[in-house]
C-alpha positions in Angstrom: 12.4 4.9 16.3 9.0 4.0 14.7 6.9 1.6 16.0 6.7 -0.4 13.4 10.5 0.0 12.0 11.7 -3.0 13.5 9.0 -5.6 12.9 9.7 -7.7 9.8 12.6 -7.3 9.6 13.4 -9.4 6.8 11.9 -6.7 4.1 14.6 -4.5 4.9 17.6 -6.3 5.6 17.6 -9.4 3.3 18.4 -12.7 3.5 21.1 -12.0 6.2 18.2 -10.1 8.6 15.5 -12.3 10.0 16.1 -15.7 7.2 13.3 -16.8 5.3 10.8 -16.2 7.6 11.1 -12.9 7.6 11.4 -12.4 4.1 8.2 -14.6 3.5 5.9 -12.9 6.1 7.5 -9.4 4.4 6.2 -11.4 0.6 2.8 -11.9 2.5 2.5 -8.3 4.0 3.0 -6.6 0.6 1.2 -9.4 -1.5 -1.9 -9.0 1.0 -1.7 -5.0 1.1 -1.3 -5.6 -3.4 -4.4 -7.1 -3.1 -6.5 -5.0 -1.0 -4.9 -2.0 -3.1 -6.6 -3.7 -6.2 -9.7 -4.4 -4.9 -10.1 -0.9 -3.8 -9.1 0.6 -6.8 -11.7 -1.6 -8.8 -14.6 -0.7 -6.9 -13.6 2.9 -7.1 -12.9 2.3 -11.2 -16.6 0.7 -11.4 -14.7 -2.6 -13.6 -17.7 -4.9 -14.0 -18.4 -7.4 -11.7 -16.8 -5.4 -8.7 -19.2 -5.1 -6.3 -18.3 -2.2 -4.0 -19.3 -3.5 -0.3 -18.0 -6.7 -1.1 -14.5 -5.3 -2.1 -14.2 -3.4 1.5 -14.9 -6.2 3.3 -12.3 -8.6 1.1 -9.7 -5.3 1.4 -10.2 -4.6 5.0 -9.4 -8.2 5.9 -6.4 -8.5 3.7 -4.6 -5.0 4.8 -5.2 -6.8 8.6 -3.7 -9.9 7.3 -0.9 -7.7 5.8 -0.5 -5.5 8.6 -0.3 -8.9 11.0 2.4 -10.3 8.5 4.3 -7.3 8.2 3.3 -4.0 9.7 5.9 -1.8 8.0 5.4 -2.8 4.2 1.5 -3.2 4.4 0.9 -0.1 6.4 3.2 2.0 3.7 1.6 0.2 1.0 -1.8 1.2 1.7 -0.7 4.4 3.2 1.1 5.1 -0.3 -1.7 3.9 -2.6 -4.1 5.8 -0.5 -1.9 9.1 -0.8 -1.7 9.1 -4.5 -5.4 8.2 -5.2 -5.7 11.6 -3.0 -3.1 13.4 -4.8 -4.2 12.1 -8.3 -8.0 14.6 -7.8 -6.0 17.7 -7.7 -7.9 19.3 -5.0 -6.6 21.1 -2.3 -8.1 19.5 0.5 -7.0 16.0 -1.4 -3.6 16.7 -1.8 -3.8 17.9 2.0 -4.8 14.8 3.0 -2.8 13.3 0.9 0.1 14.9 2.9 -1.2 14.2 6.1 -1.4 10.4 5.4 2.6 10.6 4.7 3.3 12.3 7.5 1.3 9.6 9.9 3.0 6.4 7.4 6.2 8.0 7.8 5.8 8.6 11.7 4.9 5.2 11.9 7.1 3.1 9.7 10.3 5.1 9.1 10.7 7.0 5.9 12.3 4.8 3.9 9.5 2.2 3.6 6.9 5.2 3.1 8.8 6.5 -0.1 9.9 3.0 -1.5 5.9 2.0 -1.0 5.0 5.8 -2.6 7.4 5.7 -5.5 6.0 2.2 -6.3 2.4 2.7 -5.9 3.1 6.1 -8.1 4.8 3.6 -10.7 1.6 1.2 -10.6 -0.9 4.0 -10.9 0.9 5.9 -13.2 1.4 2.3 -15.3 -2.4 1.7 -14.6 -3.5 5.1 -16.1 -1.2 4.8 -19.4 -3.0 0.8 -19.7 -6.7 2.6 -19.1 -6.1 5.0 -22.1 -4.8 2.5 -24.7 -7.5 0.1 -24.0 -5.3 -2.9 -22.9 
């Protein structure tokens, strides 16, 4: 078992799991690690009035706030996000650590939160891309 499969609970098995505790720390584990995502990509986007150090420190505190909320979602959030920013260079050594970072989210949280958090970060960035080149 992973040693984070079993915290928040809540995230994976509904409203039956852990009530609506669980499900609110899971909302505030993958709202936090949402917002440390965007504050990363930002800086690395160069969006006006993003100031680079200032984003890592606001991100770094939010994925610990995640991760303290709900290990499992945050983790493969940022794990996910973090693996397809990699993956998106198309360089070898990127998409090698790209892999590697799977491999350690999977190890960690299970597979099934490390490909539902991939396939939706892929959706977001892929989402984000298509709003970048039509100027929304």
């Amino acid at each position: 078992m992973p040693p984070f499969e079993s915290s928040c609970s809540g995230a994976s098995s509904g409203a039956g799991g852990a009530g609506i505790l669980g499900l609110g720390l899971a909302a505030l584990g993958v709202w936090a690690a949402g917002a440390a995502i965007k504050l990363v990509d930002a800086a690395v986007d160069g969006e006006p009035g993003w100031d680079s150090a200032a984003c890592a420190s606001y991100a770094a505190v939010l994925v610990g706030l995640g991760a303290a909320a709900c290990p499992a979602w945050a983790i493969s959030l940022v794990g996910g996000a973090w693996a397809v920013g990699m993956a998106s260079r198309h360089r070898p050594r990127d998409l090698l650590e790209s892999v590697a970072v799977l491999a350690a989210v999977a190890l960690g949280v299970g597979w099934r939160e490390s490909l539902g958090s991939l396939l939706a970060v892929a959706a977001v960035q892929v989402a984000d891309r298509w709003m970048d080149r039509e100027g929304w």
